[in-house]
C-alpha positions, 0 to 999 in steps of 0.5 A: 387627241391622245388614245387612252392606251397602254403598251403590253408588257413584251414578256407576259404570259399568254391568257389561259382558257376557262376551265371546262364546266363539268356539267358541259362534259357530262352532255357531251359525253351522254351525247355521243353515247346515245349516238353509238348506242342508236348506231347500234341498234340500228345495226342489230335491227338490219342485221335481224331483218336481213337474217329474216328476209333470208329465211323468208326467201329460203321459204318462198316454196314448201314442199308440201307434195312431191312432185313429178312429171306425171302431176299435171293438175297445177293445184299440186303446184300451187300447195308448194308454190302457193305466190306462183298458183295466185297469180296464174290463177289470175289469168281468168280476168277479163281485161282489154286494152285499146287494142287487145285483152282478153275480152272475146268478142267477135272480131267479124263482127268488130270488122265485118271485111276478115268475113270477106278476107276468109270467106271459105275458111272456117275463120270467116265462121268464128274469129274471137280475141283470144281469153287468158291462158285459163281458157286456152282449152275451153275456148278451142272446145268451144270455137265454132270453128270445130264444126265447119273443119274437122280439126286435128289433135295437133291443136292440143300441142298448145291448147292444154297440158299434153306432155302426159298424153304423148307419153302414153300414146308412145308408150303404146306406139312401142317406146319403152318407159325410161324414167324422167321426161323421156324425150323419144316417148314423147317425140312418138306420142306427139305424132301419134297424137297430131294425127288424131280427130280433135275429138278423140285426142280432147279425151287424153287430156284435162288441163289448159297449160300448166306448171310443169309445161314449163318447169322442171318438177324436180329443179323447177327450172325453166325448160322446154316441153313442146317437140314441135318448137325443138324440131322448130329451133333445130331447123332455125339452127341450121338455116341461115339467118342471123339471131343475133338475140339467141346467143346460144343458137350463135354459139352451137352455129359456130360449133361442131354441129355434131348433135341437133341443137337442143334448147334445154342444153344451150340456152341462157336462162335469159333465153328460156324466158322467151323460149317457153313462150315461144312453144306456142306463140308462133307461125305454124302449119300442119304438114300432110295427111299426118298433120305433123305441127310444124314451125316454118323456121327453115328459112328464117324467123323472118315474114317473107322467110317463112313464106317462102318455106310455105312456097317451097313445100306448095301448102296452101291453106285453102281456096279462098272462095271469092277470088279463087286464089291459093292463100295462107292463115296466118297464126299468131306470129309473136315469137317471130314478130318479137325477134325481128324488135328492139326488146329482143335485141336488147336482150328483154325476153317476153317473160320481162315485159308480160310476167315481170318480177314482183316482191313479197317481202324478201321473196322475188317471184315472176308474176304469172298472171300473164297479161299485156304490159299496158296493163301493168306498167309500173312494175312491166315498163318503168323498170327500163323507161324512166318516163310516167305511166301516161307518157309511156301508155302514151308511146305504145299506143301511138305505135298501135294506133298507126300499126291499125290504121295501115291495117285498115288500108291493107284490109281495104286494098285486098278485099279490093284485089279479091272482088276485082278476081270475083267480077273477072271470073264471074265475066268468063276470065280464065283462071289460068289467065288471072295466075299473077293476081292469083300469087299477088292475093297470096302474097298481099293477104299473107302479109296482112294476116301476119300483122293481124293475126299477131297479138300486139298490133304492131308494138313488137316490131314497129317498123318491120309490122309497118313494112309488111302491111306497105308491101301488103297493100303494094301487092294488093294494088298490084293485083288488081292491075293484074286481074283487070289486064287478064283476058 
């Protein structure tokens, strides 16, 4: 069957294409015009709010008073810092978390053996969580601790804003004026002050911690105000123990060494974010009959470096009253717990996880409503950890929850070791002949308060918390042996 075809003709034109309908271009053209003009306007809109935001972060502060060294009341602060004053004023709250907050119970009642771990002392009367930075200064007025141990003035180093105080109290001790903070007024003052009753020194001063404690009143940096901490940082500087987190102090080791290594001149901002808190979050003791705060970094920031420090210098903070031994109160070694952690090799300061940054519009504050991350996960961990709120609430309560449970064991191994000393003295043992129970009490009992007394439960240093209270409970076994081989 034939196709009905015809061959094409090898020379015709090739078929043109219809013309474009005028009304097609017209859409076209309308099209791309819209598209350019909401480019535009988005553009102009962007660049509107960035000129906005940008005087809005300009505004973040107003300067509404002047402010100086001798302003201490943090109301003045807030009138040109008003974000800053909300959330520090936020540290009244009541929170607790499964293991910690600021709920003040009484943790001798929570669990009656510190009773018996601190008979004959005055934590064994009145051992209370510790409340928010608000009630740092009522609390200590308040602590029935006062009325069993005449306490020094030294307490106010960290209970309230004393900076004032110690400049009038050098002032009177023959340390002239010389403008600005004057570091040797204060250096004077704050002995003069340690050395003072509570009750006496209580009258210099009106305020818990506060703004310029922290901050520069003119600069409104960071800064360190507390002398106990300098004198504390300088004696860390000349030790030997390697901080691999404090890069400035690793620089100034390496230096000429000519001048006392001075925080306010070497740390990174970075650093100052835990310093500060470092002022008072820590291990100290009061030296002599001058009752001189100090920190017992000498050695090292480490648990057993500081112990040995205490041995060298032979303080003890009392006699315990059951067992006879010579033993040491731990304070609340965080800065010290905190250095020995995974954060802090990291380079995560304390002010990350505890005042982390939060925005108001364009402005970018750290949040001074200091609290435990837990509280605040969102804007305090998922920075840095990618996982859900649960999963992480999760991890660090699983790390709390064994950090208490050996606790508990290293509670129960020593109030073993000191009943075991009671019954051996009260059968006629010498003391003499219970000496190695006696320094294995110490030890055991230190390790424990150093875990105990330390305000995360263990999150700090997981590892190295769960090392300390094993050689607790390790000394405390030890010691038993011992007292029940003394004749």
């Amino acid at each position: 069957m034939e196709e009905n075809t015809k061959p094409a003709e090898p020379n015709a034109a090739p078929s043109s294409p219809p013309a474009p309908s005028p009304k097609r271009g017209w859409v076209a053209y309308a099209a791309v015009a819209l598209v350019v003009a909401l480019a535009t306007a988005v553009v102009m809109y962007l660049g509107q709010n960035i000129m906005e935001r940008k005087a809005e972060a300009r505004l973040a502060s107003f300067k509404i008073v002047e402010l100086s060294e001798s302003v201490v009341d943090p109301a003045e602060w807030g009138k040109n810092f008003p974000r800053q004053y909300d959330s520090y004023k936020r540290t009244v709250d009541i929170e607790r978390t499964k293991h910690g907050g600021s709920d003040a119970f009484q943790k001798l009642d929570d669990d009656p053996r510190w009773r018996i771990l601190f008979k004959g002392y005055a934590f064994g009367v009145d051992y209370r969580e510790e409340r928010g930075h608000a009630y740092m200064l009522s609390d200590q007025d308040i602590t029935e601790r006062l009325h069993v141990v005449k306490q020094p003035g030294a307490c106010l180093h960290c209970h309230s804003s004393v900076i004032p105080a110690y400049r009038k109290a050098g002032k009177e001790a023959g340390v002239p004026d010389a403008g600005g903070f004057n570091w040797p007024q204060v250096m004077a003052g704050f002995e003069k002050v340690c050395a003072m009753p509570y009750p006496e020194a209580r009258k210099l001063v009106e305020h818990p911690v506060t703004c310029g404690d922290c901050h520069d009143p003119q600069s409104v940096a960071l800064r360190v105000t507390r002398p106990a901490f300098i004198y504390g940082m300088r004696a860390l500087a000349r030790s030997d123990d390697p901080v691999p987190h404090m890069p400035s102090v690793e620089r100034w080791r390496k230096g000429s060494r000519k001048e006392e290594y001075d925080p306010n001149k070497e740390a990174s901002r970075q650093e100052m974010r835990s310093f500060v808190c470092g002022q008072c979050h820590v291990e100290y003791y009061f030296k002599g009959p001058e009752k001189l705060l100090t920190y017992p970094w000498h050695k090292g920031l480490k648990m057993e470096q500081a112990e040995a420090y205490y041995d060298e210098v032979k303080h003890v903070d009392w006699k315990h009253a059951q067992s006879g031994a010579g033993v040491l109160k731990a304070q609340h070694p965080e800065f010290e717990l905190w250095s020995q952690g995974i954060h802090a090799r990291s380079g995560v300061s304390c002010a990350d996880c505890h005042m982390p940054y939060v925005r108001e519009g364009a402005i970018k504050i750290s949040d001074h409503h200091i609290r435990s991350p837990l509280l605040n996960i969102a804007r305090a961990c998922q920075p840095c950890h990618n996982y859900s709120e649960a999963e992480i609430k999760a991890r660090a309560e699983t790390i709390q929850d064994r950090t208490k449970a050996m606790m508990l064991r290293a509670e129960d191994a020593t109030v073993d070791l000191i009943q075991a000393l009671e019954a051996q003295r009260k059968a006629g043992v010498s003391d003499s002949a219970l000496d190695k129970a006696f320094a294995l009490h110490r030890k055991a009992q230190w390790r424990l308060d150093y875990v105990a007394a330390e305000n995360s439960m263990g999150f700090h240093a997981p590892q190295e918390s769960a090392r300390i209270l094993a050689e607790a409970i390790d000394f405390a076994r030890q010691g038993q042996i011992e007292a029940l081989k003394a004749k």
